[in-house]
C-alpha positions in Angstrom: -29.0 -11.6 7.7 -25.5 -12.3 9.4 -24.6 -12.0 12.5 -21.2 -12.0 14.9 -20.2 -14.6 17.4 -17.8 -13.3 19.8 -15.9 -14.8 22.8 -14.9 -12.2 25.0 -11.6 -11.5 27.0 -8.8 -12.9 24.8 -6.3 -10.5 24.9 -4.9 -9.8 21.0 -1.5 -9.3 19.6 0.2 -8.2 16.1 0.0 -6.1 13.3 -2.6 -4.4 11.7 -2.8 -2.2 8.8 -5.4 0.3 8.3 -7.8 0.0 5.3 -8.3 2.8 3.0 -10.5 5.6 3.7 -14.3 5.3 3.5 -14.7 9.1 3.7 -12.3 10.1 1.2 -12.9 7.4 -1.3 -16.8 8.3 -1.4 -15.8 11.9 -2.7 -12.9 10.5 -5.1 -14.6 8.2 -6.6 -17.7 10.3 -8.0 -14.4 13.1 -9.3 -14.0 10.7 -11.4 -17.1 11.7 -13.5 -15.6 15.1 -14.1 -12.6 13.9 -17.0 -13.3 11.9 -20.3 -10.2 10.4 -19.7 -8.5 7.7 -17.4 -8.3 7.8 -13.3 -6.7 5.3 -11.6 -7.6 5.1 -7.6 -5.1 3.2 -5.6 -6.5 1.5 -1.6 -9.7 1.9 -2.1 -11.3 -0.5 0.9 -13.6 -3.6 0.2 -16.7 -2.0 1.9 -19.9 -2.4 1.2 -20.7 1.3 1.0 -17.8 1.8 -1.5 -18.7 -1.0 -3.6 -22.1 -0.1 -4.0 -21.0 3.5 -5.4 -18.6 1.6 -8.2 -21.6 -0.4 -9.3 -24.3 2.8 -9.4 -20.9 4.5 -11.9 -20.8 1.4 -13.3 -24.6 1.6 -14.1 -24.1 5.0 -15.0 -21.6 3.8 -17.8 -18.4 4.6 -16.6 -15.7 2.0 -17.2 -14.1 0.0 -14.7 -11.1 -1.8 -15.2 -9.9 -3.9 -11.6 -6.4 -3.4 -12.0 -5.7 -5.6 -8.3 -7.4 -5.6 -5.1 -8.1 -1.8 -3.9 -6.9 -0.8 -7.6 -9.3 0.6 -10.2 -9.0 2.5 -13.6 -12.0 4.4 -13.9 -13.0 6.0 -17.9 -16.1 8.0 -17.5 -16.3 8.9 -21.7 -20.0 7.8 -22.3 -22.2 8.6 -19.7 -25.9 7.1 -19.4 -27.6 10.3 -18.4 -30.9 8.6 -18.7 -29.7 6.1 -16.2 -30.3 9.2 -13.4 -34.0 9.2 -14.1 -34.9 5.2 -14.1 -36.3 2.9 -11.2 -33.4 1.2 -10.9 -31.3 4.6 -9.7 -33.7 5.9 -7.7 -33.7 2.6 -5.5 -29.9 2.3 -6.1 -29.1 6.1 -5.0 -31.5 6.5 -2.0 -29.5 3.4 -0.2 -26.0 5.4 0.0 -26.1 8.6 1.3 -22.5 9.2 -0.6 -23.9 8.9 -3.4 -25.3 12.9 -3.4 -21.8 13.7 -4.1 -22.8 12.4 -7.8 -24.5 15.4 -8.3 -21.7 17.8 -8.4 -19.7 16.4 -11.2 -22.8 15.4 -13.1 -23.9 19.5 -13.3 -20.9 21.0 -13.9 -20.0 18.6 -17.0 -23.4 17.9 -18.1 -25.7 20.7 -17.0 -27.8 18.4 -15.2 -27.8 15.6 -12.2 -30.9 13.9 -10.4 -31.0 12.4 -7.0 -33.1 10.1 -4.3 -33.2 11.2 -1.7 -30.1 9.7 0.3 -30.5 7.1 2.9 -27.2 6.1 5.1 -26.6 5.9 9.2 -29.7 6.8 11.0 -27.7 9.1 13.0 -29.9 12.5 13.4 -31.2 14.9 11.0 -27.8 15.5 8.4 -29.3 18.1 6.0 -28.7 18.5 2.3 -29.4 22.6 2.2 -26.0 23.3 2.1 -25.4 21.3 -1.2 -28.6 22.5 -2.9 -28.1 26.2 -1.9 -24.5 26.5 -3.2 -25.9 24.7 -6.4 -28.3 27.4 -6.8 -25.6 30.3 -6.0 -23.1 29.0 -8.4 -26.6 29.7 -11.5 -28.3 26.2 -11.2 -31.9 25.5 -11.1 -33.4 23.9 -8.5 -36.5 21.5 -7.8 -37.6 18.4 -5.5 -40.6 16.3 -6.2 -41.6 15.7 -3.0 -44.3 12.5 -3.7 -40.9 10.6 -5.2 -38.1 12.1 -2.7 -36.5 13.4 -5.7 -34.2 16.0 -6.2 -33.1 17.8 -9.4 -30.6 20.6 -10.2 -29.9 22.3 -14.0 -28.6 24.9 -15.7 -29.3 26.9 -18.3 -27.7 25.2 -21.3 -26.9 28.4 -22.8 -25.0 30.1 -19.6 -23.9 26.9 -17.5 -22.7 27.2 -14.0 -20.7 30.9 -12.9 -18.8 31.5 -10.1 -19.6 33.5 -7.1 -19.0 34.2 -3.6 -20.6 31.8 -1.0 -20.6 31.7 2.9 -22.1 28.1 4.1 -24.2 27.6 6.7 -22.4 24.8 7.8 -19.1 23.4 6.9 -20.4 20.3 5.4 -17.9 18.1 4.7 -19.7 16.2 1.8 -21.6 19.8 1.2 -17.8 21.5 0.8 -17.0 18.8 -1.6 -20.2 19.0 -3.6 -19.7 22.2 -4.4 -15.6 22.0 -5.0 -16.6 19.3 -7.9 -19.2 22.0 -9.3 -16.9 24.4 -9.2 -13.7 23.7 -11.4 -15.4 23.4 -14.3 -17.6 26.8 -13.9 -17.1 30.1 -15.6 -15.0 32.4 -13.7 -14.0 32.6 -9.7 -15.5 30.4 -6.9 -15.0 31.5 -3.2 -16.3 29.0 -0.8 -16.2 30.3 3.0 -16.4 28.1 5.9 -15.5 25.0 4.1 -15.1 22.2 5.3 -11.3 21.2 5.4 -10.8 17.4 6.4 -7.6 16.0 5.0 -10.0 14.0 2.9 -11.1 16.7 1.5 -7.6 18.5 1.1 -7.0 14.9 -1.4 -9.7 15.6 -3.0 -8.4 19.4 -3.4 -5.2 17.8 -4.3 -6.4 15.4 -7.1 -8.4 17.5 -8.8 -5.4 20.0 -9.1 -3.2 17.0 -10.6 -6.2 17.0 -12.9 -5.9 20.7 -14.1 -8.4 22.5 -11.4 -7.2 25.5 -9.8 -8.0 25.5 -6.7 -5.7 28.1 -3.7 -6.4 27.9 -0.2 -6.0 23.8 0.3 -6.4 22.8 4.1 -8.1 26.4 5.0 -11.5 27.2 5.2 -11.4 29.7 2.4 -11.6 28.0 -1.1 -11.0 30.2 -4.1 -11.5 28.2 -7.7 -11.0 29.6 -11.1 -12.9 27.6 -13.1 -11.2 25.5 -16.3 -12.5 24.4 -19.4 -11.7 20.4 -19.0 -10.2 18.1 -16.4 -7.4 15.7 -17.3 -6.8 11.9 -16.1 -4.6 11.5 -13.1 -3.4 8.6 -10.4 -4.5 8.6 -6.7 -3.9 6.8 -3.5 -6.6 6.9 -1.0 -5.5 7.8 2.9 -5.3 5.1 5.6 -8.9 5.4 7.3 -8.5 7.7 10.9 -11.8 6.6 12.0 -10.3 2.6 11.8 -6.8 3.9 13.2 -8.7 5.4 16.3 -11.2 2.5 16.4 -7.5 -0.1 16.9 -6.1 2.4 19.6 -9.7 1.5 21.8 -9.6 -2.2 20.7 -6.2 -1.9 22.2 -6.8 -0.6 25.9 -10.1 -2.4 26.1 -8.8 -5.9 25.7 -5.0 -5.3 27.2 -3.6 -5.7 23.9 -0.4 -4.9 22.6 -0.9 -4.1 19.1 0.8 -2.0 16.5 -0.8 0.0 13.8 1.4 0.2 10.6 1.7 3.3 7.9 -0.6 5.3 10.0 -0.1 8.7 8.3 0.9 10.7 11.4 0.4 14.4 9.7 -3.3 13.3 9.2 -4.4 12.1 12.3 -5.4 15.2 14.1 -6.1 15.2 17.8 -6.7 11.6 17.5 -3.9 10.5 19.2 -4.2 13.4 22.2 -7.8 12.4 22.8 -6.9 8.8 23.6 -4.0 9.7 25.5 -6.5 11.8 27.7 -8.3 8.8 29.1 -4.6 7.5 30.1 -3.9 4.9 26.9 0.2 5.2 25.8 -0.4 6.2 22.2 3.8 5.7 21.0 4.7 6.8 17.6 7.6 4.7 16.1 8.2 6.3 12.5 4.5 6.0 10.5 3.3 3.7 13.1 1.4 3.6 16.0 2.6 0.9 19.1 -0.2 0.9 21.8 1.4 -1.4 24.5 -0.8 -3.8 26.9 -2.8 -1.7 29.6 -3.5 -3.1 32.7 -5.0 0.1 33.7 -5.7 3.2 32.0 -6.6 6.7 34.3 -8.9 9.2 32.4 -7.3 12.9 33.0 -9.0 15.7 34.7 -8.7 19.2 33.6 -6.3 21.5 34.9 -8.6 22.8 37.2 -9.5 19.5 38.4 -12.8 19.5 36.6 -14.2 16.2 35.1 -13.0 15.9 31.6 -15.6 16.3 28.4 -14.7 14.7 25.2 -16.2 16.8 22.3 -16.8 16.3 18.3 -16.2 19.4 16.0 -15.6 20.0 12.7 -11.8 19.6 11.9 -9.2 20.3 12.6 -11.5 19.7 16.0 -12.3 16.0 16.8 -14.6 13.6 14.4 -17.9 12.7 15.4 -17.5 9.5 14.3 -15.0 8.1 17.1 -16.7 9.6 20.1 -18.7 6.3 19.8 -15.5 4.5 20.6 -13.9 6.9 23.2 -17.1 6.3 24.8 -16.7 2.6 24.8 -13.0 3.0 26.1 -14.0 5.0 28.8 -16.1 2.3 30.3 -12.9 0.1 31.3 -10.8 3.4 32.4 -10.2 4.5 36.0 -11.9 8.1 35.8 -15.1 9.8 34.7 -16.1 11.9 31.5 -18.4 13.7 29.5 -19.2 12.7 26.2 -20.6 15.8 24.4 -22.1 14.6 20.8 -22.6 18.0 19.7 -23.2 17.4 15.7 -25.7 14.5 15.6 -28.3 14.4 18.4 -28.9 10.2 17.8 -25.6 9.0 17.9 -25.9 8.2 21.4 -28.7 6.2 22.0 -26.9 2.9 21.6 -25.7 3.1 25.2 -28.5 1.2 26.5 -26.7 -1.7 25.2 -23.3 -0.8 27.3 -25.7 -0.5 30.3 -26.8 -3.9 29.9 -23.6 -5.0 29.9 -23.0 -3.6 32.9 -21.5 -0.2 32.0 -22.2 2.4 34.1 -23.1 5.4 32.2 -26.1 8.0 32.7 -27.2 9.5 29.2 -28.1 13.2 30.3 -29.9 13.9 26.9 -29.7 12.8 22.9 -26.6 14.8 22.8 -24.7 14.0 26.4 -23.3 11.0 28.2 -21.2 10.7 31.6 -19.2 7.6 31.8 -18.0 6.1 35.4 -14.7 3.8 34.2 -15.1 0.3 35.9 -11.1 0.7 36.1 -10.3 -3.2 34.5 -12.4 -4.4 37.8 -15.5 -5.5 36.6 -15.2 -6.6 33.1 -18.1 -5.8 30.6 -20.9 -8.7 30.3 -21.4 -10.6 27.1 -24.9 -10.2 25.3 -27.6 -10.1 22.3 -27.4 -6.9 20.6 -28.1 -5.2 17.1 -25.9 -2.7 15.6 -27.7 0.6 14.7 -24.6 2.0 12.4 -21.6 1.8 11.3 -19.9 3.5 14.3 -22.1 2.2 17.3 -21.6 -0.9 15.2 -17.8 -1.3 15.8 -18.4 0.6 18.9 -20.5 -2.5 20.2 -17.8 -5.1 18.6 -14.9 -3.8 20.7 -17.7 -3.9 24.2 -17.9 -7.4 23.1 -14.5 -8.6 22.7 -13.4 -6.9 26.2 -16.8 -8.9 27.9 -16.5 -11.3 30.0 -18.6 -14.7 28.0 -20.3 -14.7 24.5 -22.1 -12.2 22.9 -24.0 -11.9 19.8 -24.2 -8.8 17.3 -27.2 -8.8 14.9 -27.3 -6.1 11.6 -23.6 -6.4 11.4 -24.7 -5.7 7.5 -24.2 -2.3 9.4 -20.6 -2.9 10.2 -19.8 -4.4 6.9 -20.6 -0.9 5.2 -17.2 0.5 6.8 -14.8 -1.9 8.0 -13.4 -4.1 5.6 -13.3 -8.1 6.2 -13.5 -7.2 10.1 -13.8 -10.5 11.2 -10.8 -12.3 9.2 -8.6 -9.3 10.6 -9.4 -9.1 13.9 -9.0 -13.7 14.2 -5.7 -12.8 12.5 -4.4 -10.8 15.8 -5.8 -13.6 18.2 -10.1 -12.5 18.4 -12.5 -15.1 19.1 -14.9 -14.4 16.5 -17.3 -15.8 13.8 -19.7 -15.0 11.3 -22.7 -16.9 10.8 
């Protein structure tokens, strides 16, 4: 097990150019099973999450050809459908929770698909009904052998997949992908209502239209597919990762830094930029960049009616889940209060405990609500022994660390590894004090 040494309160400076992104890639990279021919995938990030998806397709018996770093031809022509049942994939698939979106793909082109159940961030309950009841709408048959944590879906070999109408529960991103994969190759017309509509799921839209799909209604949350016989190959380039964009921004303000954040993909970052601006951090936009300049201060705004401001997560095009971690973080070192209202996981918040003992001051309300009093710059942060719980707490804890005043420690950075991508070498290259060990 590794673990981080970091000396706190350097203040950084440079470039930095985001990775590719972990959420898009995930759904790309199982598309790939739905063509016999070719699909090359562009800045896909060295992750550990990632690569442990190439090696289950490779498992599987999909051809991989490395064409460069973050550049793959994939050639999925002779699948190992008995692969799905063995030891080896039920160990292999229960350890990456992305790996569920396997199972769309696999049952539309081969009537069948098998999975662990899917392991991942212990970050609150994160169901898999929607995936299993749009299965079942769309003709599959459905079955779960509980003593093994096993789930299976098939069709009838005779009939195969048909579309229908379906209104989720929930718009799932992974769930809304699941089922978009199912879909293009099914008989007849797919509506999917309340999908989920991520730019990383609009690429995924996108691709599999180069590919032949026919999919209307990209970027809403009303998906209508006509189903085609066959998918062709096609070439992709993965999305700079928000979640690593917003995580610089915080890195930024926390340790005074001026940075700049290059090829940033404006149209695609949401509210990201708003949100930070918020809690008083100059967000500048020069072309596809982003310049923070160096903060002394940063004032968190109130609402217009002078109320305390709450930071909230909702499904896009509302605010990810997965940076409230790091506004929370920011907020620590602003001048200001706020609310930070985790509304979509109910665990995601525990890891405060550790920003208390490094002298935050923050009262957690419940599993789902935090109020953060900014220390204004004042009093920096203390350096400590901690463990990272996941991926976003993980980073989360990293940039606490390198604002804190001495040397901290960060054990399970295994956890950190699974999203960011050589984190360490990157952040020594802009002036961090930090090794691995």
């Amino acid at each position: 097990m590794s673990i981080f040494q970091i000396k706190g309160g350097n203040r950084l400076s440079g470039e930095i150019i985001p990775q590719g992104a972990k959420n898009e890639v995930l759904q790309i990279l199982c598309a790939v099973l739905l063509t016999d021919e070719p699909v090359r995938i562009k800045n896909i990030p060295n992750i550990r999450d990632v690569n442990r998806l190439i090696e289950i397709l490779g498992d599987l018996g999909v051809k991989i050809q490395k064409n460069s770093n973050g550049d793959y031809t994939f050639q999925a022509d002779d699948i190992r459908m008995d692969y799905l049942q063995s030891k080896e994939f039920k160990k292999d698939g229960a350890s990456l929770r992305g790996s569920i979106m396997l199972m769309g793909p696999l049952l539309a082109k081969y009537g069948k698909a098998y999975m662990p159940k899917p392991g991942g961030d212990k970050i609150g309950r994160r169901r898999l009904d929607t995936h299993f009841i749009g299965f079942m709408k769309l003709g599959a048959k459905y079955r779960f052998n509980e003593g093994e944590d096993f789930y299976g879906v098939e069709t009838d070999e005779k009939n195969g997949l048909k579309g229908t109408y379906m209104l989720l529960e929930e718009a799932s991103v992974t769930g809304t992908a699941n089922l978009v994969m199912a879909a293009v190759l099914s008989k007849g017309k797919t509506t999917i209502y309340n999908a989920a509509c991520e730019p990383y799921l609009q690429q995924l839209c996108r691709m599999l239209v180069r590919m032949g799909a026919k999919i209307q209604g990209i970027g809403s949350n009303l998906l209508t597919i006509e189903g085609v016989e066959s998918l062709t190959g096609t070439e992709h380039t993965i999305l700079p990762d928000m979640i690593e964009i917003g995580s610089w921004i915080g890195l930024a303000a926390m340790t005074k830094s001026e940075l700049r954040i290059k090829n940033v993909s404006w149209e695609n970052l949401g509210l990201i930029p708003d949100v930070f601006r918020k809690l008083g951090i100059t967000v500048e936009r020069e072309n596809d960049d982003i310049y923070i300049p160096a903060h002394e201060n940063y004032k968190i705004q109130k609402f217009m009616d002078g109320s305390i401001l709450t930071v909230s997560d909702s499904p896009w095009p509302g605010f990810t889940p997965d940076l409230l971690s790091i506004v929370l973080v920011v907020a620590t070192q602003a001048k200001g209060s706020v609310l930070i209202h985790q509304k979509m996981f109910e665990s995601r918040l525990f890891f405060v405990d550790k920003l208390i003992d490094m002298g935050a001051q923050i009262i957690l309300c419940d599993p789902h609500r935090a109020t953060v009093i900014g220390l204004n710059q004042e009093i920096p942060l203390r350096g400590t022994t901690m463990s990272s719980p996941d991926i976003r707490a993980g980073i989360a804890l990293l940039i606490a660390a390198l604002s804190a005043k001495g040397k901290s420690v960060i054990h399970n950075i295994e956890q950190i590894d699974r999203g960011y991508e050589n984190i360490d070498t990157r952040l020594r290259a802009i002036g961090a004090d930090i090794t691995r060990a």
